[in-house]
MOPAC internal coordinates of N, CA, C and O (Angstrom, degrees):
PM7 1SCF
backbone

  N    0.0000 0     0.00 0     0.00 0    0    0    0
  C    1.4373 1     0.00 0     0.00 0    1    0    0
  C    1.5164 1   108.33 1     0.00 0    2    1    0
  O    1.2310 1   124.76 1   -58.62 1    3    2    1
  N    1.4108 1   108.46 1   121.38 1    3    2    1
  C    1.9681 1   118.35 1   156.61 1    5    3    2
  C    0.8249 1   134.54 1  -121.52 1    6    5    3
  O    1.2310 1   107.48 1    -7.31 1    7    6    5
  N    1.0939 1   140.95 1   172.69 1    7    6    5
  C    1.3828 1   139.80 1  -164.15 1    9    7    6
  C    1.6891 1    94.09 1   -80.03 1   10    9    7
  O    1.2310 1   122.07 1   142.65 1   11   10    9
  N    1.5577 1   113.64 1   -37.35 1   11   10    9
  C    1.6378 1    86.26 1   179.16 1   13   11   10
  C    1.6903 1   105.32 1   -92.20 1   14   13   11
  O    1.2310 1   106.44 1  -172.10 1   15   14   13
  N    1.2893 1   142.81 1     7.90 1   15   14   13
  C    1.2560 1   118.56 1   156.04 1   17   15   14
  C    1.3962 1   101.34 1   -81.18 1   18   17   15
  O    1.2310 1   117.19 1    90.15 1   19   18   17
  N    1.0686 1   122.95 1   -89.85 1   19   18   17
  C    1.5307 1   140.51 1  -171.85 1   21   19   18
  C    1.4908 1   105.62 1    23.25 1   22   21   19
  O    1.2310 1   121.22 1   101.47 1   23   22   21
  N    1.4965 1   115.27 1   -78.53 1   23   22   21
  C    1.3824 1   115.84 1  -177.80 1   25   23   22
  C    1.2104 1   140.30 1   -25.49 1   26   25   23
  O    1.2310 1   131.59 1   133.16 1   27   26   25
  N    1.7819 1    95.24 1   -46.84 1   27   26   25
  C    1.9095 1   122.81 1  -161.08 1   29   27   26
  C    1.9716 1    90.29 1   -90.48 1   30   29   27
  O    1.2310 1   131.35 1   158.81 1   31   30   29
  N    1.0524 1    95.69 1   -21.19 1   31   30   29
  C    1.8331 1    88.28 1  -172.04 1   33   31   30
  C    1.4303 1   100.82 1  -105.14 1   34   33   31
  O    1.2310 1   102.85 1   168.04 1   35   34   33
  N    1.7023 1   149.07 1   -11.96 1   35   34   33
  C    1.2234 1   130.44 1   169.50 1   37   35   34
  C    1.7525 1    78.53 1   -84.29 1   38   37   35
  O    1.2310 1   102.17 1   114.06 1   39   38   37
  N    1.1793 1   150.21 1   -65.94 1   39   38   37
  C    1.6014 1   134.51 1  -168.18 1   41   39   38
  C    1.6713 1   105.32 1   -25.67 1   42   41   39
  O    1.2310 1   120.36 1   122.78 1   43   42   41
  N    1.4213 1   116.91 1   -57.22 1   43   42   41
  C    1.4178 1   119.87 1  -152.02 1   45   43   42
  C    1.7025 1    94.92 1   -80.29 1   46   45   43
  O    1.2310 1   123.33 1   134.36 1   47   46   45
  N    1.5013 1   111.23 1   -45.64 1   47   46   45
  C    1.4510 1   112.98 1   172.60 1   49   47   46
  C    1.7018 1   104.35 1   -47.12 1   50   49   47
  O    1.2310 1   118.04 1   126.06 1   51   50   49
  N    1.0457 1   121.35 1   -53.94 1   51   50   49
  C    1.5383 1   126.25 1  -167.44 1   53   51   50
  C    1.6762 1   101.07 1   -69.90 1   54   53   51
  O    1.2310 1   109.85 1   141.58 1   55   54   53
  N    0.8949 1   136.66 1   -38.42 1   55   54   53
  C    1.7215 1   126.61 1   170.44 1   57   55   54
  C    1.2302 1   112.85 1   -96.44 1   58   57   55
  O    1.2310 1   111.52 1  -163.63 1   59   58   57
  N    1.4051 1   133.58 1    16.37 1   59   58   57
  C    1.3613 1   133.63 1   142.97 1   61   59   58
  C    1.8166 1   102.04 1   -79.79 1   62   61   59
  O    1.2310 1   126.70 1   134.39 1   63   62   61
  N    0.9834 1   104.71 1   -45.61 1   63   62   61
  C    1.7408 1   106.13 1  -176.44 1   65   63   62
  C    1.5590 1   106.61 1   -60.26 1   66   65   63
  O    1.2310 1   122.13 1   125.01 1   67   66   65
  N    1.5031 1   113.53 1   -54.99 1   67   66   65
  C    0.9499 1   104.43 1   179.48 1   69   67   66
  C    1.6236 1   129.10 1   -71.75 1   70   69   67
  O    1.2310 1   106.42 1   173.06 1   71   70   69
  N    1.0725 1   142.85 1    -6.94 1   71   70   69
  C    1.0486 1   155.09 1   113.98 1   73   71   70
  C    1.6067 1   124.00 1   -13.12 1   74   73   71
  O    1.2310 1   128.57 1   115.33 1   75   74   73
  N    1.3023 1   101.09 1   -64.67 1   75   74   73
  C    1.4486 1   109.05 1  -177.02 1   77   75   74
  C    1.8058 1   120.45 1   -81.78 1   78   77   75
  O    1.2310 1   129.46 1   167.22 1   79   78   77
  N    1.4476 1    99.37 1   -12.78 1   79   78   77
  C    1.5946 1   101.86 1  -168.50 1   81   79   78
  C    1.1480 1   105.13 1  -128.14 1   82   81   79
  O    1.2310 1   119.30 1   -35.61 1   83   82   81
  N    1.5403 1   118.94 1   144.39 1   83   82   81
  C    1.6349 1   118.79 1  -178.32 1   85   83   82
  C    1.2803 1    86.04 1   -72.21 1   86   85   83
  O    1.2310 1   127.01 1   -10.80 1   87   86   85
  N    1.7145 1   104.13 1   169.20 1   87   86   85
  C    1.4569 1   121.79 1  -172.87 1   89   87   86
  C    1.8879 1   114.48 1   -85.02 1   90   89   87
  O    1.2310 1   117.56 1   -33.54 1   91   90   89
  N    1.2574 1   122.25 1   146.46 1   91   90   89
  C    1.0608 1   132.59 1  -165.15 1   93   91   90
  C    1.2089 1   122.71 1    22.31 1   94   93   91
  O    1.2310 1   125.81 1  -129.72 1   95   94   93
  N    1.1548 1   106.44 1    50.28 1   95   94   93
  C    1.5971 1   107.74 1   163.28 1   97   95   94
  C    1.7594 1   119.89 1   -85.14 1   98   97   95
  O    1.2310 1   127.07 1   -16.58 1   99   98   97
  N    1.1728 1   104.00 1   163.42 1   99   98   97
  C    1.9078 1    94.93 1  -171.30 1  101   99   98
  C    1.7511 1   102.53 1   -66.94 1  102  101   99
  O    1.2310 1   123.79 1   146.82 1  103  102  101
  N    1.4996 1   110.34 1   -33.18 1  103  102  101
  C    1.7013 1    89.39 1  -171.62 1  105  103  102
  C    1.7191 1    97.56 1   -81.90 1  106  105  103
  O    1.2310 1   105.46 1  -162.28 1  107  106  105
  N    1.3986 1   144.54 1    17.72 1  107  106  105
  C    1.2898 1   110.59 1  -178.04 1  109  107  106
  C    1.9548 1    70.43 1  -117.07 1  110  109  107
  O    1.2310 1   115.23 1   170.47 1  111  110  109
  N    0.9481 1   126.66 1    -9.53 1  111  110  109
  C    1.5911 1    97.06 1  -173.58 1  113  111  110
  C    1.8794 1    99.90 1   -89.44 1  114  113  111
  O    1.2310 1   132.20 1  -175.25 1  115  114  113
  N    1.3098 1    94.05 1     4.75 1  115  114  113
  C    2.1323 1    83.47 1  -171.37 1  117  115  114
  C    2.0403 1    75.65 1  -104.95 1  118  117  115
  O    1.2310 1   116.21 1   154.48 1  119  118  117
  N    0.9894 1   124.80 1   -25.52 1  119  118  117
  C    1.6636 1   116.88 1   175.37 1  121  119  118
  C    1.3098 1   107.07 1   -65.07 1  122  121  119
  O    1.2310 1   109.50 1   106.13 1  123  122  121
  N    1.1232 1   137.30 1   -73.87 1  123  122  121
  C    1.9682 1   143.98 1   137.42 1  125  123  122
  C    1.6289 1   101.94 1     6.04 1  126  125  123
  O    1.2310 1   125.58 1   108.21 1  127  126  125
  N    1.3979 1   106.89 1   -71.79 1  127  126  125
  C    1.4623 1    94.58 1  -158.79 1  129  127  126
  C    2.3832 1   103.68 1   -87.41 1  130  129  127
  O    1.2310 1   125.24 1   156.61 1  131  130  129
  N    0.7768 1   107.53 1   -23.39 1  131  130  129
  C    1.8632 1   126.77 1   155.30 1  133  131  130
  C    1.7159 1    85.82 1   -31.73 1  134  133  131
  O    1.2310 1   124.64 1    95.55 1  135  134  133
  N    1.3225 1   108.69 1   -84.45 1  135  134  133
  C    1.6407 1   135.55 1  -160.09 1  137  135  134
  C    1.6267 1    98.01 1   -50.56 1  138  137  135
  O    1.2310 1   110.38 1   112.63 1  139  138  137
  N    1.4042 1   135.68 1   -67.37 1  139  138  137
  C    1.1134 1   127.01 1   178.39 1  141  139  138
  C    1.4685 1   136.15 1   -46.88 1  142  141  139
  O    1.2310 1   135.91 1   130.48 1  143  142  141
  N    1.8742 1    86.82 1   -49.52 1  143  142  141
  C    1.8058 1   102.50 1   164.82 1  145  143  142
  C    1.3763 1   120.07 1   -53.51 1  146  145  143
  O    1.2310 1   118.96 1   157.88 1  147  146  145
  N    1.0531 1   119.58 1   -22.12 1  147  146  145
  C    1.4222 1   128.45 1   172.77 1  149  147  146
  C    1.4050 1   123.55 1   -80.67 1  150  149  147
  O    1.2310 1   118.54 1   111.68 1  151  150  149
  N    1.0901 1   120.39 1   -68.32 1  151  150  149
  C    1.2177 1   119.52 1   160.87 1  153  151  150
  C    1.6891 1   136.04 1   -60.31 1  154  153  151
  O    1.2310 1   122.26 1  -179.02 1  155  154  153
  N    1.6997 1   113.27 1     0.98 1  155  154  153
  C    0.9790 1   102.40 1   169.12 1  157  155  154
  C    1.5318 1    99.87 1  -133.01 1  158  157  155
  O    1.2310 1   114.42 1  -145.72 1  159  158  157
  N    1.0775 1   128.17 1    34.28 1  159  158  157
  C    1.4051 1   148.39 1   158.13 1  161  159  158
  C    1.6046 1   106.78 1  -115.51 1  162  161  159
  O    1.2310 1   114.26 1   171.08 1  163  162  161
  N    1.2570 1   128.48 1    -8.92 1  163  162  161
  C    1.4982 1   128.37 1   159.84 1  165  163  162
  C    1.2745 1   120.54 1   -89.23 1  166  165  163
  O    1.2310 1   121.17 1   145.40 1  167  166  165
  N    1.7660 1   115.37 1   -34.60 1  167  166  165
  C    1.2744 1   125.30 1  -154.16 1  169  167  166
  C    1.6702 1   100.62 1   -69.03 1  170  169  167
  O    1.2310 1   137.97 1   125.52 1  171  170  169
  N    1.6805 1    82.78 1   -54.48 1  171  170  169
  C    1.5200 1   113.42 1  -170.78 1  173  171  170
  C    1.4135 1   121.74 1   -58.13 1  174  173  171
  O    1.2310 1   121.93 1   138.17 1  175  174  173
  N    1.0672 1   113.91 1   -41.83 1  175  174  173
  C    1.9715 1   129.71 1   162.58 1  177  175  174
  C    1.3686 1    93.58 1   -65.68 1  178  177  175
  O    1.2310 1   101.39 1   146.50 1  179  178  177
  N    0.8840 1   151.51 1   -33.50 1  179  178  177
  C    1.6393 1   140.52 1   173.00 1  181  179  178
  C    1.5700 1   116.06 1   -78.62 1  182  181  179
  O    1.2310 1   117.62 1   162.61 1  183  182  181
  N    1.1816 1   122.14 1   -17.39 1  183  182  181
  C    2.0386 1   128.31 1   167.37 1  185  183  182
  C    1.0556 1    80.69 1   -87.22 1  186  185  183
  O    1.2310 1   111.37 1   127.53 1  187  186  185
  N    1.2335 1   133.86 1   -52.47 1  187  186  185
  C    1.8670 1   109.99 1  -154.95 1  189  187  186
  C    1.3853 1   115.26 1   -99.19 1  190  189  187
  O    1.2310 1   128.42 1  -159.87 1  191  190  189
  N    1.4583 1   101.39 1    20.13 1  191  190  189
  C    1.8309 1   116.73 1   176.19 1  193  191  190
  C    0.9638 1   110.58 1    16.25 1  194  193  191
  O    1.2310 1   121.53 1  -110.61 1  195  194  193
  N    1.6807 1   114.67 1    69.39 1  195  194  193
  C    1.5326 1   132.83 1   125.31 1  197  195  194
  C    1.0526 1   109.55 1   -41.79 1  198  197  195
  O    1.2310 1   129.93 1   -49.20 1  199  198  197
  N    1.9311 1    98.46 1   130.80 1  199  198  197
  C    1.6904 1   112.61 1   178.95 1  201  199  198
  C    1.7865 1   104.42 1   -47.46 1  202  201  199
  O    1.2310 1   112.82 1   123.91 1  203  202  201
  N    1.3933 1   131.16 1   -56.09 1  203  202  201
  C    1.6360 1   128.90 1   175.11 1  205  203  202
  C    0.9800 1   103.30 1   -15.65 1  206  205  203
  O    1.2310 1   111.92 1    92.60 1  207  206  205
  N    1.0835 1   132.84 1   -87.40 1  207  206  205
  C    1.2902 1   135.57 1  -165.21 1  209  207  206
  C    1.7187 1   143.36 1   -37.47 1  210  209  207
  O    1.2310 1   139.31 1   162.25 1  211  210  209
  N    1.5787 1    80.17 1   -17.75 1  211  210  209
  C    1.6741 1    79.51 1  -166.26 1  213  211  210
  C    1.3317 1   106.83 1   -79.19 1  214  213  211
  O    1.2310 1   105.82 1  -175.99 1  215  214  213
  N    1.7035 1   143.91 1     4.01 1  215  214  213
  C    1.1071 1   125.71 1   171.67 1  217  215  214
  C    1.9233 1   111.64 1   -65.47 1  218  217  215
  O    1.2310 1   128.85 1   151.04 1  219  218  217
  N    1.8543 1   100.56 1   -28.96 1  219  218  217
  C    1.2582 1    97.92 1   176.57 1  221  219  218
  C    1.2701 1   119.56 1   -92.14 1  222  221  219
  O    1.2310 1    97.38 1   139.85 1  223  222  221
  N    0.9720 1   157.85 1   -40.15 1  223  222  221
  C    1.8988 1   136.97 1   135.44 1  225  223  222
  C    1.0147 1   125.74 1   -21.53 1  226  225  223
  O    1.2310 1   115.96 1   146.30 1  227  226  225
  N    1.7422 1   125.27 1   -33.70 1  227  226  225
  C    1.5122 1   108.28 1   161.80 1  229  227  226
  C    1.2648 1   112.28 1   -60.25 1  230  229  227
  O    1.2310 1   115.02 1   146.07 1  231  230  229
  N    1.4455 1   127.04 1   -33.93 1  231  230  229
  C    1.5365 1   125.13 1  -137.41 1  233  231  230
  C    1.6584 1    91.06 1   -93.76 1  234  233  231
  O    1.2310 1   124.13 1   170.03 1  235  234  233
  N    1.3089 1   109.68 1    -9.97 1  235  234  233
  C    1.7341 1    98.48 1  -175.00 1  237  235  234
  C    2.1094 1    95.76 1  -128.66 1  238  237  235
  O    1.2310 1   129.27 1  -138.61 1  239  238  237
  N    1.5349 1    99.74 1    41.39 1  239  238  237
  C    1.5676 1   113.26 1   155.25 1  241  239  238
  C    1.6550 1   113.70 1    53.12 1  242  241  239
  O    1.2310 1   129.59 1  -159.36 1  243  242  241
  N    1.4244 1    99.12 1    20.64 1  243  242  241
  C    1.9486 1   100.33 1   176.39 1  245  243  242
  C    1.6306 1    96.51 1  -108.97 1  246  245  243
  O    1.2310 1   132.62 1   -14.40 1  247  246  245
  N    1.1985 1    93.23 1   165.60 1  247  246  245
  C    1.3645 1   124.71 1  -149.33 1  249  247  246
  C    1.7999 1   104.75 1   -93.72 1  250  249  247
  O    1.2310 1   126.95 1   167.55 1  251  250  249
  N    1.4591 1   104.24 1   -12.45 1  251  250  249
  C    1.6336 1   116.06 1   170.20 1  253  251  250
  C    1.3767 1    98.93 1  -177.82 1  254  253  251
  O    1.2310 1   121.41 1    -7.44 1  255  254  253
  N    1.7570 1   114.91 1   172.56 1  255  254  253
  C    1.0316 1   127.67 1   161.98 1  257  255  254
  C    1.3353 1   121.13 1   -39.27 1  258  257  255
  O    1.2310 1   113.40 1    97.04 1  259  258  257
  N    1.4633 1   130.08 1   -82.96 1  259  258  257
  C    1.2276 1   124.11 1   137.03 1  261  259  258
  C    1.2990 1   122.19 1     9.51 1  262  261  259
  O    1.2310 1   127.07 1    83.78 1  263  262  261
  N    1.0866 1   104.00 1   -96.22 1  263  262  261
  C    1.6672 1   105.57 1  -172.81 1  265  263  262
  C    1.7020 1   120.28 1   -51.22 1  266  265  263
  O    1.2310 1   131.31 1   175.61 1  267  266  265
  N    1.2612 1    95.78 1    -4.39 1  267  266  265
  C    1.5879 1    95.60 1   165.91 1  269  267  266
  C    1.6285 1   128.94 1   -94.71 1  270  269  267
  O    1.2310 1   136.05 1   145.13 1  271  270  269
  N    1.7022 1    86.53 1   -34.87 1  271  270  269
  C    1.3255 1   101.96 1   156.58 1  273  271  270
  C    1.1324 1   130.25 1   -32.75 1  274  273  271
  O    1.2310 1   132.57 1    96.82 1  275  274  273
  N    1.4168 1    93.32 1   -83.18 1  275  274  273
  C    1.7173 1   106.49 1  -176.29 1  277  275  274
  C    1.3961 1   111.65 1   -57.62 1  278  277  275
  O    1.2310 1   121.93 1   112.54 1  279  278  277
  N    0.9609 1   113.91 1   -67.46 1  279  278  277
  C    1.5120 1   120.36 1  -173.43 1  281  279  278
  C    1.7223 1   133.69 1   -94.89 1  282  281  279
  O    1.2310 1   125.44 1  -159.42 1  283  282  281
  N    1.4427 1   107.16 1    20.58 1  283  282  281
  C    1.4766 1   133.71 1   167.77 1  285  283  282
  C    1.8118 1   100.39 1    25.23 1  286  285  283
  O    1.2310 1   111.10 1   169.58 1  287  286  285
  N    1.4581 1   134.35 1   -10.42 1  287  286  285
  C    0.8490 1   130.09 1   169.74 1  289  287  286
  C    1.3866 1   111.48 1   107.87 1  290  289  287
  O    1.2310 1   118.58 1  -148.68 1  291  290  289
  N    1.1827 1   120.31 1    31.32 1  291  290  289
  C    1.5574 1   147.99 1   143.98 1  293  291  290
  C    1.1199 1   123.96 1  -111.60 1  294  293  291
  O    1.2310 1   107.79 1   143.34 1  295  294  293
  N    1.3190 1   140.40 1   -36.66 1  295  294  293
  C    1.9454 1   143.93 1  -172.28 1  297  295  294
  C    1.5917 1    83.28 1   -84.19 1  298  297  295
  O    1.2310 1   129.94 1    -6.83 1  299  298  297
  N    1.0874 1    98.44 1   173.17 1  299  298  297
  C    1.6540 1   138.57 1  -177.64 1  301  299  298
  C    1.9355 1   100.12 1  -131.93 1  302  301  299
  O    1.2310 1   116.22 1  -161.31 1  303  302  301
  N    1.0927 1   124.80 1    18.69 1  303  302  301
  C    1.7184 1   113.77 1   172.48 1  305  303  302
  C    1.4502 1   116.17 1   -65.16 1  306  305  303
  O    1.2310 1   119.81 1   -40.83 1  307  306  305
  N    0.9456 1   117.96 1   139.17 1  307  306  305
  C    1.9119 1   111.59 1   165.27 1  309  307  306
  C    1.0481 1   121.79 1   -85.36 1  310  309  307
  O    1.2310 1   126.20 1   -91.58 1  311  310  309
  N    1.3304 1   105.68 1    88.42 1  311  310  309
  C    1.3368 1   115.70 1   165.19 1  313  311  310
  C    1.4032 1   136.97 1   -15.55 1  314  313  311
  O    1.2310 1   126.31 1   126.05 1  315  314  313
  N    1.6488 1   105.48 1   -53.95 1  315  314  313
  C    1.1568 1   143.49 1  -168.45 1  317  315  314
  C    1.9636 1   101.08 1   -60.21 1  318  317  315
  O    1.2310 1   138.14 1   147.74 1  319  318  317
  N    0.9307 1    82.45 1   -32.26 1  319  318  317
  C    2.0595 1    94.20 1  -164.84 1  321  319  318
  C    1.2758 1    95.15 1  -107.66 1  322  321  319
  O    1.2310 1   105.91 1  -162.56 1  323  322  321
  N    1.4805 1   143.75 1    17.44 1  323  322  321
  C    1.6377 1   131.80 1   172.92 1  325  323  322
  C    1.5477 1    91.42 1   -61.94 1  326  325  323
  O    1.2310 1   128.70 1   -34.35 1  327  326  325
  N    1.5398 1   100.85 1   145.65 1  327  326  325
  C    1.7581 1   123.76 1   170.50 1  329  327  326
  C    0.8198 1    96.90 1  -143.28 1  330  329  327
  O    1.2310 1   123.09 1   -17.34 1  331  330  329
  N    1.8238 1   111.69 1   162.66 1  331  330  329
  C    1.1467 1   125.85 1   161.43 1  333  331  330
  C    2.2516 1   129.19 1    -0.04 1  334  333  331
  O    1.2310 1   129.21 1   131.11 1  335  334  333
  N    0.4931 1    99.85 1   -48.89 1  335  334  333
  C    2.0136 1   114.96 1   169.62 1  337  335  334
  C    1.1711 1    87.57 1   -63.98 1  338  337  335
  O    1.2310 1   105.52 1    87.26 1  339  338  337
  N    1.1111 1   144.44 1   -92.74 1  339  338  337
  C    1.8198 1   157.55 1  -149.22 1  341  339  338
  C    1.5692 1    97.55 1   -60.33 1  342  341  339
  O    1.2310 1   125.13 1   133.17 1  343  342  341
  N    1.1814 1   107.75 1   -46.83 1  343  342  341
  C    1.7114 1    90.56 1  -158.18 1  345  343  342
  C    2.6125 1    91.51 1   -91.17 1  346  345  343
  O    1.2310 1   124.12 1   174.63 1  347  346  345
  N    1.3381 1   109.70 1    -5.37 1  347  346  345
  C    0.9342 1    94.47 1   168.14 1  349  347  346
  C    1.4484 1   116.96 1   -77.46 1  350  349  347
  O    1.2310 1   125.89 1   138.83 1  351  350  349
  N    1.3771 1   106.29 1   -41.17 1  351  350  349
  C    1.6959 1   117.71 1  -175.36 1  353  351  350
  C    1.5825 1    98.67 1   -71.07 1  354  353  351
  O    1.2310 1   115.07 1   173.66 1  355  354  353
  N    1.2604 1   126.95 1    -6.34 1  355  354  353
  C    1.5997 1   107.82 1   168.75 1  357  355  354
  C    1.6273 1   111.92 1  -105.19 1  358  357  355
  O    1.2310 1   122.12 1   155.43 1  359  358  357
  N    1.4538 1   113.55 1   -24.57 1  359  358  357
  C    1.7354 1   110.61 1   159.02 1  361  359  358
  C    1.5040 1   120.21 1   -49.65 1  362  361  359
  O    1.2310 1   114.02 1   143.50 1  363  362  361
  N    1.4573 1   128.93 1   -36.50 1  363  362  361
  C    1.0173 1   161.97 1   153.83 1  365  363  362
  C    1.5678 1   120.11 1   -38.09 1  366  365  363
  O    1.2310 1   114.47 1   119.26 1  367  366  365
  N    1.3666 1   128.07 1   -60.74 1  367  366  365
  C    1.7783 1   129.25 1   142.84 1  369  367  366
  C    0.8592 1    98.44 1   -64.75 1  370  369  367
  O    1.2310 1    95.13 1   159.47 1  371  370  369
  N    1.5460 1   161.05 1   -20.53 1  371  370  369
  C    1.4579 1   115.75 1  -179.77 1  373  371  370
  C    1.3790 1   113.79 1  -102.50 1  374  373  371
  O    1.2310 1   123.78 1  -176.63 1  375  374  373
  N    1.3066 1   110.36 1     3.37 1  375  374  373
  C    1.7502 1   130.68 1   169.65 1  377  375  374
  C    2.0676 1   102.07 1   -83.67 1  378  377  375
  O    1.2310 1   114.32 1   171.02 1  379  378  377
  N    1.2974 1   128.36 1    -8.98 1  379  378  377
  C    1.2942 1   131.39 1   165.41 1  381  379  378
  C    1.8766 1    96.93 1   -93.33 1  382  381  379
  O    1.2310 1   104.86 1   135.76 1  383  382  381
  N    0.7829 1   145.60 1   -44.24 1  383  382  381
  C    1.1535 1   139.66 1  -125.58 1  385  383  382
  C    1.5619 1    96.78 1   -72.40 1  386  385  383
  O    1.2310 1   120.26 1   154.01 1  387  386  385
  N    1.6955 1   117.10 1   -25.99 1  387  386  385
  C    1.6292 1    97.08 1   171.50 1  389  387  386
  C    1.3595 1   106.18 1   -87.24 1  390  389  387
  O    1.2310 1   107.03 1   166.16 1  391  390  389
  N    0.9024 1   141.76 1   -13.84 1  391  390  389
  C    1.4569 1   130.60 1   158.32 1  393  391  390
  C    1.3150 1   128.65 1   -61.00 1  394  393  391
  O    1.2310 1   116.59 1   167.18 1  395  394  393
  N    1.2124 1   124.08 1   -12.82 1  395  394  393
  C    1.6316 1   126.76 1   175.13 1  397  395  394
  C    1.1897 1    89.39 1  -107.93 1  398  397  395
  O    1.2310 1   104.45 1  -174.08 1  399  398  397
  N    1.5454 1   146.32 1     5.92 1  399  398  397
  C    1.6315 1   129.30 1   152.38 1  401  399  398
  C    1.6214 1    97.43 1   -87.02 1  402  401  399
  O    1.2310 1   109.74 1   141.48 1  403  402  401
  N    1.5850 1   136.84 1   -38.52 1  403  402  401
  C    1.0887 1   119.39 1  -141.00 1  405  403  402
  C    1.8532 1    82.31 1  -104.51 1  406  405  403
  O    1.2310 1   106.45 1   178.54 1  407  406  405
  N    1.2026 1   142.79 1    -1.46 1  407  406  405
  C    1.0450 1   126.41 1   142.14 1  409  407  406
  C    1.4889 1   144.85 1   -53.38 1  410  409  407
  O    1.2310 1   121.16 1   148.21 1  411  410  409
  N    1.6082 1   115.38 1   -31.79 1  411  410  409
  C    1.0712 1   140.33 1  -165.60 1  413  411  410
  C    2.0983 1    84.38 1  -101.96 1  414  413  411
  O    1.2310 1   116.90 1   132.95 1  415  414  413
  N    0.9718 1   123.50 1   -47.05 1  415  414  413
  C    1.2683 1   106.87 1   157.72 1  417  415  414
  C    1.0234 1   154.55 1   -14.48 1  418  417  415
  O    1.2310 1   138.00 1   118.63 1  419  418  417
  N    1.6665 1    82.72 1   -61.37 1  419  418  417
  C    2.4300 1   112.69 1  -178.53 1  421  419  418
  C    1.7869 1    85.43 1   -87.06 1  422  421  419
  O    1.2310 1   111.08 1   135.25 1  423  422  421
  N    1.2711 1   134.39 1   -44.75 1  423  422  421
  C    1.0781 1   129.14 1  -176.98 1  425  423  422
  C    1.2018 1   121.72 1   -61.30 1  426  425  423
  O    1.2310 1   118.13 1   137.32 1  427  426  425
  N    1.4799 1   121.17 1   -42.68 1  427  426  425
  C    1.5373 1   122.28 1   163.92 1  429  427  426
  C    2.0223 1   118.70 1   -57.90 1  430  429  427
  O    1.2310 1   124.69 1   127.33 1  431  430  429
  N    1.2753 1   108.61 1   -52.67 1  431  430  429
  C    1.1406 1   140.73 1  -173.94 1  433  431  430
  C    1.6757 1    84.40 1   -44.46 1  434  433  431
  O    1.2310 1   124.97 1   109.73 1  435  434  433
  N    1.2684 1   108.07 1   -70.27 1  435  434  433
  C    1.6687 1   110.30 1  -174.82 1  437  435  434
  C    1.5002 1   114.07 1   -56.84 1  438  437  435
  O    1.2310 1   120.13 1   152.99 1  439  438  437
  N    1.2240 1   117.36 1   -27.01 1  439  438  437
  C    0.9838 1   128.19 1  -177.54 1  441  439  438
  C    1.8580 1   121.46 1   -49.53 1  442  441  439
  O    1.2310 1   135.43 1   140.54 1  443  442  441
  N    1.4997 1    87.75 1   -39.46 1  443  442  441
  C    1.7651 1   105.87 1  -158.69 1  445  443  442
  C    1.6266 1    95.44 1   -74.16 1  446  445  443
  O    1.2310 1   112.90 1   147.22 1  447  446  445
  N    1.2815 1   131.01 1   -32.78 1  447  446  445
  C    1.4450 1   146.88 1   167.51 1  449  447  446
  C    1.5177 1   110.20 1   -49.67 1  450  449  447
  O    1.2310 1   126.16 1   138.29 1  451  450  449
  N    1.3600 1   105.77 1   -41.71 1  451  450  449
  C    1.7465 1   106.81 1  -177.74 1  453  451  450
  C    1.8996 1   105.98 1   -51.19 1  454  453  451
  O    1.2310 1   120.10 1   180.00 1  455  454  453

């Protein structure tokens, strides 16, 4: 998980759901909230490079949690030197991250009508 996948895949996760699940029912909102807890209990243990994690930052060739984060293995940022600015602008994507599921949601949701 990075900050530049993350977004495009809780969207696509969220209009596969919505697609597949009638709307607000308790099992698609405990699937919804399953889906978030996950991804922002993964994302987040990976900036703050929790030992867990490192089988998945090795496995996608960054140099730490963090450094996968930020820079998913395209940017050049230094990880190493995030301050205050960096770690606000990353509290900040992971404060969107239910909104790019509950978009892909209304988008799926509409979808099933097509």
């Amino acid at each position: 998980m990075s900050f530049l996948i993350d977004p495009p895949w809780l969207y696509a996760t969220g209009k596969a759901y919505g697609r597949m699940m009638p709307e607000r029912t308790p099992t698609a909102k405990a699937v919804e909230g399953a889906t978030i807890g996950a991804f922002l209990a993964t994302s987040i243990s990976l900036y703050l490079e929790r030992p867990w994690t490192k089988p998945i930052w090795r496995a996608c060739r960054a140099s730490s949690g963090r450094d996968w984060m930020l820079n998913s293995g395209v940017f050049k940022l230094d990880w190493r030197r995030a301050g205050p600015r960096t770690h606000l602008a990353s509290a900040l994507l992971f404060a969107t991250y239910p909104l790019w599921l509950a978009l892909g949601l209304k988008r799926g949701r509409r979808g099933r009508d097509d």
